[in-house]
N, C-alpha and C positions, 0 to 999 in steps of 0.2 A: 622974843621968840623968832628963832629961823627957821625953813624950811629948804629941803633937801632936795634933791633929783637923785633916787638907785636905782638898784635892779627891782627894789620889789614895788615901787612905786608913791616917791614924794613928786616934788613939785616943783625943784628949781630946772631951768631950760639949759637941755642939753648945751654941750661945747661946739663948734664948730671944727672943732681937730678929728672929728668920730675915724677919720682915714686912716691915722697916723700911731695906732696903735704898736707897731711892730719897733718894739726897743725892748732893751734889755730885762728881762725876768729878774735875773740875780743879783745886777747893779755891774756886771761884765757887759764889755761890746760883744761882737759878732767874731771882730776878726782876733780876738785875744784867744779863742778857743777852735779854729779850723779843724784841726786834728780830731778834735772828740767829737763833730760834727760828721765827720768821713767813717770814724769807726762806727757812731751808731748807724748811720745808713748800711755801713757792711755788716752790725750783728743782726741786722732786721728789728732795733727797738721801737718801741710809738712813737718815739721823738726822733726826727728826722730832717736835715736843711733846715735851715736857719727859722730853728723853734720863733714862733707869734713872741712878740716883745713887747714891754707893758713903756707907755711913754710916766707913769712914774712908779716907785718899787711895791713890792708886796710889803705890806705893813700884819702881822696878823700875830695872834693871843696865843702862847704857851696853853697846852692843855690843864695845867695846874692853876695857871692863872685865871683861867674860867671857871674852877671850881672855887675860888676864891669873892667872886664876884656873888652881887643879889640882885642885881639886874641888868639887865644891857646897857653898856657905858658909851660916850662917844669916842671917838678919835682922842680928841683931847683932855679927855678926862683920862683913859686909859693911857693914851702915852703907848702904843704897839710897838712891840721889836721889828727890826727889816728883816724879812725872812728871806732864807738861801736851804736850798735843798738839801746842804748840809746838817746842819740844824733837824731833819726829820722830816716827816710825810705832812702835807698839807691838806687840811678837809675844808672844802669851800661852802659856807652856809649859803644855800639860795632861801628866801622866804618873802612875802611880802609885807609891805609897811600895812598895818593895821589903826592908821592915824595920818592926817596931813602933813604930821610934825613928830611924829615918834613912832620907831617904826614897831614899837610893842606895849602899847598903853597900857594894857592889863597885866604885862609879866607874864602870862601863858606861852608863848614863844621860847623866852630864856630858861621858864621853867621845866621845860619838857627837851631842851637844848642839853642843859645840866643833865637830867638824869638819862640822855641817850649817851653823851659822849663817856658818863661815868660806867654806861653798862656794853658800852658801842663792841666788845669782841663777841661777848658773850649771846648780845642780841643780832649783830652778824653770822654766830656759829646757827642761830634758832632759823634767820633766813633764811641759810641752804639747807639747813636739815632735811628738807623735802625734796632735797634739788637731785637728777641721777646725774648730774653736771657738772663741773665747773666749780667746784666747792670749795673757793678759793678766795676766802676774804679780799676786800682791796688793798689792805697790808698787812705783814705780818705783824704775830702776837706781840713780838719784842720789841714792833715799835709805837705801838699804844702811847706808854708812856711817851714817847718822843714828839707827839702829833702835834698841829701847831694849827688853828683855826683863824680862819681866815670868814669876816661877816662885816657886810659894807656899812653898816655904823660904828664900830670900833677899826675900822680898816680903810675907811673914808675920810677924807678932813670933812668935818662938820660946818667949821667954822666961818661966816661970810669974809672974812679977813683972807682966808685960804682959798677965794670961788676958783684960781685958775690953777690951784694941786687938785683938788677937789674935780674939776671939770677932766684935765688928765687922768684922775686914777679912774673917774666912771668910765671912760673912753677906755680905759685897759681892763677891765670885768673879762671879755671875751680871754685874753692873755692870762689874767687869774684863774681861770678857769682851766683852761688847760696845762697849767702847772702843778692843779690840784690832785691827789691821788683819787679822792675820790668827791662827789659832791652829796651832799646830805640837805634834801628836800625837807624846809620844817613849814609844816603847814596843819596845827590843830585848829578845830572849827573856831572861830574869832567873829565876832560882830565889826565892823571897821565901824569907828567912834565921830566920823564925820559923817560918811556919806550913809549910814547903815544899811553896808552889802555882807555878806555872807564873805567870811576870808576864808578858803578850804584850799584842797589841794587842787580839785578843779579852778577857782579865779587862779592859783596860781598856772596852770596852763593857759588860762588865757592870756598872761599879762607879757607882752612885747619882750619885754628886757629880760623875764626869766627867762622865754623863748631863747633867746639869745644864747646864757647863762647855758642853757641845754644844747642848743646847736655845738657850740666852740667846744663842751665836753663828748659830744658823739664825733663831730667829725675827728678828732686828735686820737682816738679809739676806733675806728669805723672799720669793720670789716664782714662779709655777707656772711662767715661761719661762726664770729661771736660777736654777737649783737652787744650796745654799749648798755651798760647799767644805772641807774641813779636810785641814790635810799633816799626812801621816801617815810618821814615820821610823821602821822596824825594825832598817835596816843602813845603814853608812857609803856614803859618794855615790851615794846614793838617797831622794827622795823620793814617795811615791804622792799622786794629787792622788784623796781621798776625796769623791764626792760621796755628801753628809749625804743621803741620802732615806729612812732608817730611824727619824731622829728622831720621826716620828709615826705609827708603827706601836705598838700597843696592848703587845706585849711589849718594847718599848723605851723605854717610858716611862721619867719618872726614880723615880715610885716601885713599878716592878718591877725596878729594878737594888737591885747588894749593897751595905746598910752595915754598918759595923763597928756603930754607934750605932743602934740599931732605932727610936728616938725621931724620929730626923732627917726619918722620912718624913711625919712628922706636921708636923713643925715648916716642913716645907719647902713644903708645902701652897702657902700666902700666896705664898711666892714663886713660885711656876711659872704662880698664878692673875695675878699681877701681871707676869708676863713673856708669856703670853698675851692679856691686857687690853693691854697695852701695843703688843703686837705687830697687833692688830686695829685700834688706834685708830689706829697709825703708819701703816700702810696705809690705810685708809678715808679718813685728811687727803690723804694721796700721791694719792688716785684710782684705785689699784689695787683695784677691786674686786674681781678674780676672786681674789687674794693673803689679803683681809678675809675672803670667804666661804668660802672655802677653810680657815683659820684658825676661824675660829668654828665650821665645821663638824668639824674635830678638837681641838675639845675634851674630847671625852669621850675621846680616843686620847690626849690628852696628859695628861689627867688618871687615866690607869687604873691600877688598883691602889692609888691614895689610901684611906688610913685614914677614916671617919666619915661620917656624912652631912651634914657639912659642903663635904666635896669633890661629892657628888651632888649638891649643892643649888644647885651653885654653876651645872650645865648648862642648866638653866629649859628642859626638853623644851615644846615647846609640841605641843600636840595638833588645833586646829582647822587648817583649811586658811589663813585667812583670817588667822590669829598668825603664822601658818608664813612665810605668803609674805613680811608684813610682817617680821619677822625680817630675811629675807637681800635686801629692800629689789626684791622682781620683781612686775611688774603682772599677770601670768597665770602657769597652772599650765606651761604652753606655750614660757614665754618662754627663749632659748638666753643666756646671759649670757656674759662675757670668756671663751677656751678651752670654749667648747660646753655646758659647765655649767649644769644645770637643775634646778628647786628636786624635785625628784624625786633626780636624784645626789645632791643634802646631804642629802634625808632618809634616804637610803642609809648616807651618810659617819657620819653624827650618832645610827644605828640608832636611829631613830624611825619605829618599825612605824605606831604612828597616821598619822602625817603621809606615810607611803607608800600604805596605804588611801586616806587622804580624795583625796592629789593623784593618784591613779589614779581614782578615781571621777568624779574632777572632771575626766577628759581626759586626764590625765596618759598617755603613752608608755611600757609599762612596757620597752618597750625600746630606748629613746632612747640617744643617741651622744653623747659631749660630743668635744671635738678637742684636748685637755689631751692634752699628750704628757709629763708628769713625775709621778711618777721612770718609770714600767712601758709607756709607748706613747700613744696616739689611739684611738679611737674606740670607747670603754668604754661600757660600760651602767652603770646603778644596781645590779646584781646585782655586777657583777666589784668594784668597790668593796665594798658589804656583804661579800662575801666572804673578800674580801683584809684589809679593815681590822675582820675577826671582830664585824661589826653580824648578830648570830645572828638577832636579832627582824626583821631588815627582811628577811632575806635570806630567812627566812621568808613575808613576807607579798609583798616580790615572786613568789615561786614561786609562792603562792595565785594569783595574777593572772596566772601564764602565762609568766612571763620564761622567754627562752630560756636554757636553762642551757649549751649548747654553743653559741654565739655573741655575745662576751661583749664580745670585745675585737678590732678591726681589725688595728693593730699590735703589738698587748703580747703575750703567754703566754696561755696560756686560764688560769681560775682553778684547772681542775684541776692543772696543772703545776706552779703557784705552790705550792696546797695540798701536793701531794707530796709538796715541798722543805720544808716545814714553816713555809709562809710565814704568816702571822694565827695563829700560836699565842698565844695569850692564856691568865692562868691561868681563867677562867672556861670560855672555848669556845674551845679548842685546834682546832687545823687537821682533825684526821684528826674532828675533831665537825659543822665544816664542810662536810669531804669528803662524809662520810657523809649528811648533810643531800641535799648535790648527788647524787652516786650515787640516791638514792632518788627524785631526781625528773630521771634519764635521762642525768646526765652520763655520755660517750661514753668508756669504758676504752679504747679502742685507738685513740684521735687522738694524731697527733704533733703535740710545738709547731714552731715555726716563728716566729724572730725577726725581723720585716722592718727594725729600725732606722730610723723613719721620719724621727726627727734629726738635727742634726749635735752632740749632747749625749751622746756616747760616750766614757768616759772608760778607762782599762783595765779597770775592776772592770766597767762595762757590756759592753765587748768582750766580757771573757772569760763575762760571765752570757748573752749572744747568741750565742757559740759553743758553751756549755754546754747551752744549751735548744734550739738546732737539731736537728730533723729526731728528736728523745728522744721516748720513751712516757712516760706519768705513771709507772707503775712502776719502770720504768730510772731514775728518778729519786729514788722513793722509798726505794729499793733505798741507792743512790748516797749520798743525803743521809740514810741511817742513819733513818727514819722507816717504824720497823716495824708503829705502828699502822696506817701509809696503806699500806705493801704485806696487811696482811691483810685493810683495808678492799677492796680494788682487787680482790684475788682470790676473797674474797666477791662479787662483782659481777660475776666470770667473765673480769679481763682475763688474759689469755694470757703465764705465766712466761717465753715461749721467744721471742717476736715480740721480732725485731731489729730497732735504732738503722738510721734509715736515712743518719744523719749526723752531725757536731757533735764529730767527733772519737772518734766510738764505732763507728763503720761496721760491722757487725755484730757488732756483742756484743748479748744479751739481757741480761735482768736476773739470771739466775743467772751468768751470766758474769762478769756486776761484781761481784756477788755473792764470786765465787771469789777473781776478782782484788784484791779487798781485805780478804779472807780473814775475813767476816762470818758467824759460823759462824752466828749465828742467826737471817739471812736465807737462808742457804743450805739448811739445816733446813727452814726454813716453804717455801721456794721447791720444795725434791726433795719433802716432802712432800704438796702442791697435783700436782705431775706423776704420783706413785703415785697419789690419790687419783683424777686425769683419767683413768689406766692404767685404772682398778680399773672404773670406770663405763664406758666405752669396749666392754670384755670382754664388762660385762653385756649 
């Protein structure tokens, strides 16, 4: 019996090469192909300067040949073809291993694998069908048949004879990733047969290396007006069409996810810096700039929880106004860039306190608008950003300056709402530290949010989080979404246990209510207790 180290989580210790991913995709050098590298930067494609390169090839299964198969094979048993973009569309399976040693002991993986890819146009077409968007499978019909599946046990050498192909091809995951057209998330609920946890689509967002897996497919796609995609399969003839906007959110990082190997997060450093470096430069040749600054201003979001002061060093905080501006490439402190965007929101984004003082002093708006509607709405401030993306220091020193803490965002949630729900939990300044922060300087306990949708970028996970946030109190929410710190915060601050939902599918229920109804005994506890307590002073 051997055992593995993948993306979805075996057990053999990462390589030491994790840097040196950037070698060839198709089995070409760099400089064999110049020319088709200058053309795609002048058509504007997503591939741009010297595409991520894998230090060994894609190995991956004909679509025919998968329907041939009755259960997931290894490397060597399979025997994979070398794939080249010729050859047809690539679909990258992320999932995780449900065994220390196999990464599908019951067959439910492979089996619900088979019957996606055999129904994958049809249950694509059912995806958008709800969409006013974008209704545009990840590849065309005609090349279905051509598709060529790429899954790190048949795509991986297995074998311990093979640890240093084996060690390169995991080091090139990031690289497969972004070669893939699309990535197809398989995650139906599984018992894992050693440790007995729960395998869902949720452990697979927590697990490091998917993270990963998801970062290298957003950044190589990344752009503020279409947000990146991944399908997501829990159950047979069904697919969720996931939009990625969690990717660079501070507690999604890849190295605040689980590994098995606690080293990896070190080692993995270089690559997430080299997939962000890549990702800024790709855009910046394309002309997207709002995509570049955007990018460069979540680095410190994508880089959080990194080991060393290697990964700190790597953000180059700049502190004058005059580095600041130069940085993100604006001639005034004033100036509105692509999506509304002002060098005052990156100092927000990038929680650089200095550079929020200086460009406020300098003129700066501290309650300026940008019109970026991705992922949360339009007409944000530099507060609702600090807030949401856990920048403790700026959000700080916008409040010194006055930012309105209850007027935050046009279309989006207020950031109280957000907070409630446990949104910028970070391990450093967690949400209900945020909260607490706001609360002290006037945010309003008793506003309902109120989602206006001002997009047509509504996917069902946005539906149903725009039906979920209408016409709710921050509590009823806190309540809801199990975030006990932010209901004792909230009642510390005097909002009212008993004010009811005036919508959203809760039409009068308060928060004891939900409370009841999902039988929270420890919310219900603090919640009767807060009512005795109002009794008690009332009397006097």
């Amino acid at each position: 019996m051997h055992t593995v180290r993948t993306s979805g989580g075996g057990e053999q210790r990462k390589s030491q090469r994790a840097s040196s991913f950037w070698v060839d995709l198709s089995g070409k050098d760099a400089e064999t192909f110049p020319e088709e590298s200058e053309s795609l930067i002048e058509t504007g494609k997503s591939v741009v300067y010297e595409e991520p390169r894998s230090t060994f090839p894609i190995y991956a299964v004909s679509l025919r040949d998968v329907e041939k198969m009755t259960a997931m094979m290894s490397h060597e048993d399979v025997q994979p073809e070398r794939w080249e973009p010729s050859k047809g569309p690539l679909c990258f399976v992320s999932h995780q291993w449900t065994s220390l040693d196999l990464p599908d002991h019951t067959g439910k993986q492979f089996e619900l694998l088979k019957h996606t890819l055999r129904d994958l146009h049809y249950l694509f077409t059912d995806s958008l069908h709800n969409m006013s968007h974008a209704k545009v499978p990840p590849i065309k019909p005609e090349e279905y048949e051509r598709l060529w599946v790429w899954l790190d046990y048949w795509s991986v050498p297995q074998s311990a004879q093979r640890a240093d192909e084996r060690s390169a091809a995991i080091d090139s995951i990031p690289a497969y990733a972004l070669a893939a057209s699309f990535i197809l998330v398989l995650c139906p609920t599984v018992v894992h047969r050693d440790t007995g946890a729960t395998c869902n689509f949720a452990s697979w967002e927590r697990r490091g290396w998917c993270r990963l897996e998801r970062l290298a497919f957003s950044l190589a796609r990344y752009s503020v007006t279409s947000p990146p995609y991944v399908y997501v399969v829990r159950e047979p003839a069904k697919i969720e069409r996931y939009m990625n906007s969690k990717f660079h959110k501070p507690s999604q990082s890849v190295f605040c996810g689980e590994f098995t190997v606690m080293d990896d997060r070190v080692r993995l450093l270089p690559v997430v810096q080299s997939l962000i470096d890549h990702g800024c430069q790709a855009r910046k040749l394309q002309g997207d700039v709002a995509a570049w600054r955007k990018l460069l201003a979540m680095k410190r979001t994508l880089l959080f929880g990194c080991f060393g002061e290697e990964g700190c060093g790597t953000l180059c905080v700049t502190h004058s106004v005059e580095d600041f501006l130069a940085k993100y490439e604006f001639s005034s402190v004033t100036e509105h860039g692509p999506a509304g965007m002002t060098p005052l929101h990156y100092a927000a984004y990038e929680d650089n306190a200095a550079a929020v003082r200086g460009l406020i002093s300098s003129g700066a708006d501290v309650n300026v608008r940008d019109s970026d509607e991705f992922p949360y709405g339009g007409g944000a401030t530099p507060l609702f950003y600090a807030a949401v993306y856990g920048a403790f220091e700026a959000a700080q020193a916008l409040l010194e300056a006055r930012a309105d803490v209850n007027n935050v965002a046009i279309t989006a949630p207020s950031i109280g709402h957000l907070l409630s729900m446990g949104f910028s939990d970070t391990t450093d300044f967690p949400a209900a530290t945020m909260l607490s922060l706001l609360l002290a300087n006037g945010l309003d306990t008793a506003a309902e949010a109120h989602w206006r949708a001002p997009h047509e970028q509504l996917d069902s996970r946005e539906t149903l989080y725009r039906d979920m946030l209408g016409g709710t109190t921050q509590r009823f929410l806190a309540v809801k979404h199990r975030q006990i710190q932010q209901v004792q915060l909230l009642l510390q601050w005097g909002a009212d246990p008993l004010q009811p939902c005036g919508k959203g599918g809760h039409e009068g229920l308060n928060p004891l209510d939900i409370a009841r109804k999902l039988d929270l005994q420890d919310m219900v506890i603090l919640l009767e207790e807060k009512l005795k307590e109002s009794a008690i002073i009332e009397q006097r």
